[in-house]
C-alpha positions as CSV (number, residue, x, y, z in Angstrom):
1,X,-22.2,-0.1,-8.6
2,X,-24.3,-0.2,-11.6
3,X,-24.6,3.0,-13.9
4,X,-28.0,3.5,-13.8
5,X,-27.3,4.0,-9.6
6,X,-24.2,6.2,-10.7
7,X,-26.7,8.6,-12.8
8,X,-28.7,8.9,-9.8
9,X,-26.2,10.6,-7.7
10,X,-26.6,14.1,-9.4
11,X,-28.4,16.2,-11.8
12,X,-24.8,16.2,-13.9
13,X,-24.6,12.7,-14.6
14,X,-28.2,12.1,-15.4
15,X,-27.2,12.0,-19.1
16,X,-24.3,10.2,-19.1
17,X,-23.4,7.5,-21.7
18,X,-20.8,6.0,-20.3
19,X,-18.7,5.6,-17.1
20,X,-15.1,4.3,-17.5
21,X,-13.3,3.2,-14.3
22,X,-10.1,4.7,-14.3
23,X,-6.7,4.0,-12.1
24,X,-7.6,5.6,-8.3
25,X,-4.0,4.6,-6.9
26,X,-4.4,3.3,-3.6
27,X,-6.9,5.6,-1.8
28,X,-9.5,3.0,-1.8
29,X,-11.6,5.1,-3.7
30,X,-13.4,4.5,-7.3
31,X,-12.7,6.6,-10.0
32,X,-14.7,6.8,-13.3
33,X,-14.2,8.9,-16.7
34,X,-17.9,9.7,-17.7
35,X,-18.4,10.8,-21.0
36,X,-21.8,12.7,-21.9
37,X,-23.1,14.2,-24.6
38,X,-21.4,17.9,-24.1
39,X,-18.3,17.2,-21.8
40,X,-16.1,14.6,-20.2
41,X,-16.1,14.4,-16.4
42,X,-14.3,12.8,-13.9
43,X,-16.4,11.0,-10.7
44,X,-14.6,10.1,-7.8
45,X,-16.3,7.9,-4.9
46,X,-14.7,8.0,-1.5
47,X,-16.2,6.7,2.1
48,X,-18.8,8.0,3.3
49,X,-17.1,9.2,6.1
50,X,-14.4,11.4,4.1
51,X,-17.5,14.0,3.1
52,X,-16.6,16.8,5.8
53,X,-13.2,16.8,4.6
54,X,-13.0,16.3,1.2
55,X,-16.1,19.4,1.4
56,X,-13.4,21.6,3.1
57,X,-10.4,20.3,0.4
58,X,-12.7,21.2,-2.5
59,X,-13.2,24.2,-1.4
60,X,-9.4,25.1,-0.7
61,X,-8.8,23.8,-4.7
62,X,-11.2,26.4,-5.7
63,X,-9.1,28.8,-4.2
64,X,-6.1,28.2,-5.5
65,X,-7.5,27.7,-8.9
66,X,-9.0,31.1,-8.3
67,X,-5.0,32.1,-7.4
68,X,-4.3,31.1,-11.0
69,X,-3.2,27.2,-9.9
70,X,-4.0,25.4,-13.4
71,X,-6.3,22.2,-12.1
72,X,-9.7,21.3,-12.0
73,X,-12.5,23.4,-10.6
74,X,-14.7,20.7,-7.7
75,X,-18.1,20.8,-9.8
76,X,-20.2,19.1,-6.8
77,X,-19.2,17.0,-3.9
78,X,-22.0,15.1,-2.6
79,X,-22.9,12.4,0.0
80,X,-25.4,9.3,-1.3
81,X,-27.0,7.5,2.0
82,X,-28.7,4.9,-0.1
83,X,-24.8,3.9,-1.7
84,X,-22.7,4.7,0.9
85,X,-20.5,7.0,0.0
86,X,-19.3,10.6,-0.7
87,X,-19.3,11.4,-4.2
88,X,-17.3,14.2,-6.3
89,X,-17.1,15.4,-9.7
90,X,-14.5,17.3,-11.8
91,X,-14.2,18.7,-15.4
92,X,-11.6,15.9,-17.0
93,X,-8.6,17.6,-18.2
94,X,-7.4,16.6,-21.4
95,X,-4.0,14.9,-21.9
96,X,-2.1,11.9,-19.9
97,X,0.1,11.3,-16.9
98,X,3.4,13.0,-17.3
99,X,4.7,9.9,-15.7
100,X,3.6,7.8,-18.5
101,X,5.3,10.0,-21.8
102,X,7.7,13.2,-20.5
103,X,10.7,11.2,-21.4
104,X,9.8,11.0,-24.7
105,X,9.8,14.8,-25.0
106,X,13.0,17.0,-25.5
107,X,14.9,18.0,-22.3
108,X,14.1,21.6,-23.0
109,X,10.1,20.8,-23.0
110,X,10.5,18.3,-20.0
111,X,12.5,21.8,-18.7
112,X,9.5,23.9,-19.3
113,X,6.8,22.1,-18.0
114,X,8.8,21.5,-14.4
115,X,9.0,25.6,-14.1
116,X,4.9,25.5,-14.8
117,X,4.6,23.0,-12.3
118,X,6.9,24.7,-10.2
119,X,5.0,28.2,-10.8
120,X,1.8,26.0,-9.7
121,X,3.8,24.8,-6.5
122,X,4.6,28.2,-5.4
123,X,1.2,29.8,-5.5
124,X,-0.5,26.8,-3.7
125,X,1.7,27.8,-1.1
126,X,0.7,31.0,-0.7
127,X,-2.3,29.5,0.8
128,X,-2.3,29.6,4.9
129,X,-3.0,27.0,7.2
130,X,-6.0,27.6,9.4
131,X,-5.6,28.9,12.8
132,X,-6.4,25.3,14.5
133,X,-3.9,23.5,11.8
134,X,-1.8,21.7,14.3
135,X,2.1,23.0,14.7
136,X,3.9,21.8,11.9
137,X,7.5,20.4,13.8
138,X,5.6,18.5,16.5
139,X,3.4,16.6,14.0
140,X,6.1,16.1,11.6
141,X,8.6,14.8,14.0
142,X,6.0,12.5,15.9
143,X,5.0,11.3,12.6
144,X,8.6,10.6,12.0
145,X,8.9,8.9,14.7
146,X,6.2,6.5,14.5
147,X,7.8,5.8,10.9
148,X,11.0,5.0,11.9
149,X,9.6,2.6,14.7
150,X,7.5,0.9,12.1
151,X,10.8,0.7,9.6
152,X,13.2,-0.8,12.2
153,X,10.1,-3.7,13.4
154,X,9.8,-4.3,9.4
155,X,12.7,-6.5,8.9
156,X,13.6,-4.2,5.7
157,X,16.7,-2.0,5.7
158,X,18.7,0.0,3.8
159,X,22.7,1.1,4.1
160,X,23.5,3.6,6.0
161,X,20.4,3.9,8.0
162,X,21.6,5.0,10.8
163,X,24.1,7.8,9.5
164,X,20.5,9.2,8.0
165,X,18.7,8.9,11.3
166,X,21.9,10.8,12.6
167,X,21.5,13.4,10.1
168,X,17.9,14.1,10.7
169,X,18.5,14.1,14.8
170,X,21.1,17.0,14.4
171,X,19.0,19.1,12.3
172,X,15.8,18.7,14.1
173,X,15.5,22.1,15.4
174,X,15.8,23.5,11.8
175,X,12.3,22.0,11.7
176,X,10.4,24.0,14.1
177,X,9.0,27.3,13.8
178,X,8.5,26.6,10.0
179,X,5.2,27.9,8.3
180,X,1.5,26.4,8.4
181,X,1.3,26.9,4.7
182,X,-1.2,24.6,1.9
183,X,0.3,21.2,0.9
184,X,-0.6,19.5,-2.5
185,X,1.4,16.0,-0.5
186,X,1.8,14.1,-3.5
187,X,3.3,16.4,-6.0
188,X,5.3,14.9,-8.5
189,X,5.0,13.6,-12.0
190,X,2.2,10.8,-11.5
191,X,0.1,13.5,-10.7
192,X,0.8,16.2,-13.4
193,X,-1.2,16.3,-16.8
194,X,0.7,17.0,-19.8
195,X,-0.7,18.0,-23.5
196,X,1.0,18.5,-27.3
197,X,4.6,18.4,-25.2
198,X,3.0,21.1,-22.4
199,X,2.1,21.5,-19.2
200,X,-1.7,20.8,-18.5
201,X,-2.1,20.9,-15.1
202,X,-2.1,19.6,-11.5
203,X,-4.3,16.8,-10.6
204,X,-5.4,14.8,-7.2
205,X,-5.2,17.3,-4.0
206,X,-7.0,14.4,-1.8
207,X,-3.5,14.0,0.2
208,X,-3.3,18.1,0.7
209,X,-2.5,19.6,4.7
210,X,-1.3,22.1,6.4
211,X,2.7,22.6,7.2
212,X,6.2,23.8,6.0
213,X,5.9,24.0,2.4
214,X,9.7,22.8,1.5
215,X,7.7,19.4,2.4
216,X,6.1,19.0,-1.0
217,X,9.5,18.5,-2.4
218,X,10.9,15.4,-1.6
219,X,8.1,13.6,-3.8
220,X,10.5,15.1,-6.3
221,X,13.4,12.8,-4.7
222,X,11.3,9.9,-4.5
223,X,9.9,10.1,-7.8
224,X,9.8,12.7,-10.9
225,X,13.6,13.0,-10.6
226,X,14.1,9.3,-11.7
227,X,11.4,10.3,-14.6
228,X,13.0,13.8,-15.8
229,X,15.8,15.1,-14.6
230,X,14.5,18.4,-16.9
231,X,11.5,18.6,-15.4
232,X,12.5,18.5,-11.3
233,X,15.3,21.2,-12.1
234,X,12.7,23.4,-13.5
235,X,10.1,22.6,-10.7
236,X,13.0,23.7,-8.3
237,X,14.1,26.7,-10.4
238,X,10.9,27.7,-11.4
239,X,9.8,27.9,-7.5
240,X,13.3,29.2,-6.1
241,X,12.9,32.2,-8.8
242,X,9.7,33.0,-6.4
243,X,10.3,31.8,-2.9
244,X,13.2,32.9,-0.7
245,X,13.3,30.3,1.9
246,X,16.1,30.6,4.3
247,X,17.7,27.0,4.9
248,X,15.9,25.7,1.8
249,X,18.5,23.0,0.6
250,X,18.9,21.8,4.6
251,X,15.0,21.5,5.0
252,X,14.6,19.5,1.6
253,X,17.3,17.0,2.7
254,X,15.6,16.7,5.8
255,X,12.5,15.9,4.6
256,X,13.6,13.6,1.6
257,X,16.3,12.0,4.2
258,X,12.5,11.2,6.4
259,X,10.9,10.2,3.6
260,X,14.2,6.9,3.3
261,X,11.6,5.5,6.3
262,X,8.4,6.4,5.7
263,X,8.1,5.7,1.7
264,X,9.5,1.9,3.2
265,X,6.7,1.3,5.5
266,X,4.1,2.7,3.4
267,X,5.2,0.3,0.4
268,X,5.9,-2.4,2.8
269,X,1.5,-1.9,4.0
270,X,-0.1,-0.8,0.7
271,X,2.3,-2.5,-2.1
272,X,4.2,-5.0,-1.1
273,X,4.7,-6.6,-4.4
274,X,7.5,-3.2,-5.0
275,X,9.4,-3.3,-1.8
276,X,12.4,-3.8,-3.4
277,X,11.9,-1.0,-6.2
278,X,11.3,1.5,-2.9
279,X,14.8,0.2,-1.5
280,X,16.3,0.8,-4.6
281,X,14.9,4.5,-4.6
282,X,15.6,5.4,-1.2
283,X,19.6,4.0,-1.9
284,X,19.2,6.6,-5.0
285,X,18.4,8.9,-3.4
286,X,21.5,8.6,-0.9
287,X,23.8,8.6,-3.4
288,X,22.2,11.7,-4.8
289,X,23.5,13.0,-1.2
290,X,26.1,11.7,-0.9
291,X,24.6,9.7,2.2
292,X,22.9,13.3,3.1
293,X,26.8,14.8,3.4
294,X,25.6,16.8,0.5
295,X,22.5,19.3,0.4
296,X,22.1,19.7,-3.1
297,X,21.6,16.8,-5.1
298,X,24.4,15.9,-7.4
299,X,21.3,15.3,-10.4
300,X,20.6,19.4,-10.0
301,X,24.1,20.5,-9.4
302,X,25.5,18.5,-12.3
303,X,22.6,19.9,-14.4
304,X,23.1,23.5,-13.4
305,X,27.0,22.7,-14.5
306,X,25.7,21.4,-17.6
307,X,23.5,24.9,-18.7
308,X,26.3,26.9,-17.8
């Protein structure tokens, strides 16, 4: 899409000097850094389709940055007939991925930024589902399902497959009558912004829904714990200091022992090319179990050991 078509998508853009397309993951949608000549915002185009609900998620973000959540505030979401698609834009917060640089950062910083990130967490999910959010343990364990169907038709596997499935069939019924509470759905360090060594904020709520809260963690299993160990102990510190959640350890096994299938099949359809890094993650994360015979991770029980 040329830029002269871009500046014609809002009043906000009209002087913009440049627009720099940026990483969008694999949403499908196109993301652009636009620098004018007051500010730098961020311009996100998504399908057309995606306007209803991507109007009702910016509108949830508002809210929890309004609850003292540090992210950006939704400055207009829009819908373009003549391009074809749903448009929004966002103040750009300053700093970089803390993906890309918390390791270069001392343990005790990496420390301090999890418990921001983990303060964050907690007052997202203060947040509660509407009443026609669907019951949290029958879409969870459907989903599940469906997962583990598509895993075992994929022709990848991992050890001990089905001593996980086992573990996840006897503690089903932990599952239901869990809270319809806001979920960010993809937080984890790819999607926090760090700056001079702090925490900047949380970024990208386009995956966010409705259900048991505990969920949000095992993108923590999957993924900032082989980036900082610091940084997921003080997410989880940081939040268990302000949540008491009876059968927390059980319920973020569960979900991280679910997430062995699902993060397979969704590599296995939307990046193929790192099949084998997921494998390699998912056996990680069973020897951070102890093949799910442990609860608590052996990374945060052997860093609680350590600070003692």
């Amino acid at each position: 899409m040329k830029h002269e078509k871009l500046k014609q998508l809002s009043p906000l853009l009209k002087q913009a000097i440049s627009f720099q397309p940026m990483t969008s993951g694999f949403s499908g949608d196109r993301t652009f850094l636009v620098i004018t000549p007051s500010e730098k915002l961020v311009l996100k185009l998504s399908d057309i389709q995606k306007y209803s609900s991507l109007k009702k998620k910016a509108s949830i973000q508002q809210k929890l940055k309004n609850r003292g959540v540090i992210c950006s505030e939704v400055m207009e979401v829009g819908v373009s007939a003549e391009q074809n698609c749903t448009f929004r834009i966002f103040p750009f917060i300053e700093g970089e991925i803390a993906r890309a640089s918390i390791h270069l950062l001392t343990e005790e910083e990496q420390y301090e930024i999890g418990r921001r990130a983990g303060r964050d967490l907690s007052i997202m999910h203060t947040c509660d589902a509407p009443f026609y959010a669907a019951p949290w343990d029958k879409k969870v364990l459907a989903k599940h399902e469906r997962y583990v169907h598509a895993y075992q038709s994929s022709g990848v596997a991992f050890s001990h497959d089905q001593f996980v499935l086992d573990f996840i069939q006897s503690h089903a019924d932990v599952v239901k009558e869990r809270p319809n509470q806001f979920q960010h759905d993809d937080f984890h360090v790819g999607n926090i912004i760090i700056q001079r060594h702090q925490y900047a904020g949380v970024i990208d709520f386009d995956q966010s829904d409705w259900g048991d809260p505990i969920h949000d963690f095992y993108k923590l299993s999957l993924f900032s714990r082989e980036s900082s160990i610091p940084f997921s102990a003080g997410q989880l510190d940081a939040y268990l200091s302000t949540q008491t959640t009876h059968d927390f350890w059980l319920l973020f096994s569960i979900y991280t022992a679910m997430s062995c299938f699902s993060s397979i099949v969704w590599t296995l359809s939307y990046d193929p090319g790192h099949v084998k890094d997921m494998v390699n993650r998912v056996e990680r994360m069973l020897t951070d179990h102890k093949r799910f015979t442990q609860l608590t991770p052996v990374w945060y029980t052997d860093w609680l050991d350590s600070c003692v």
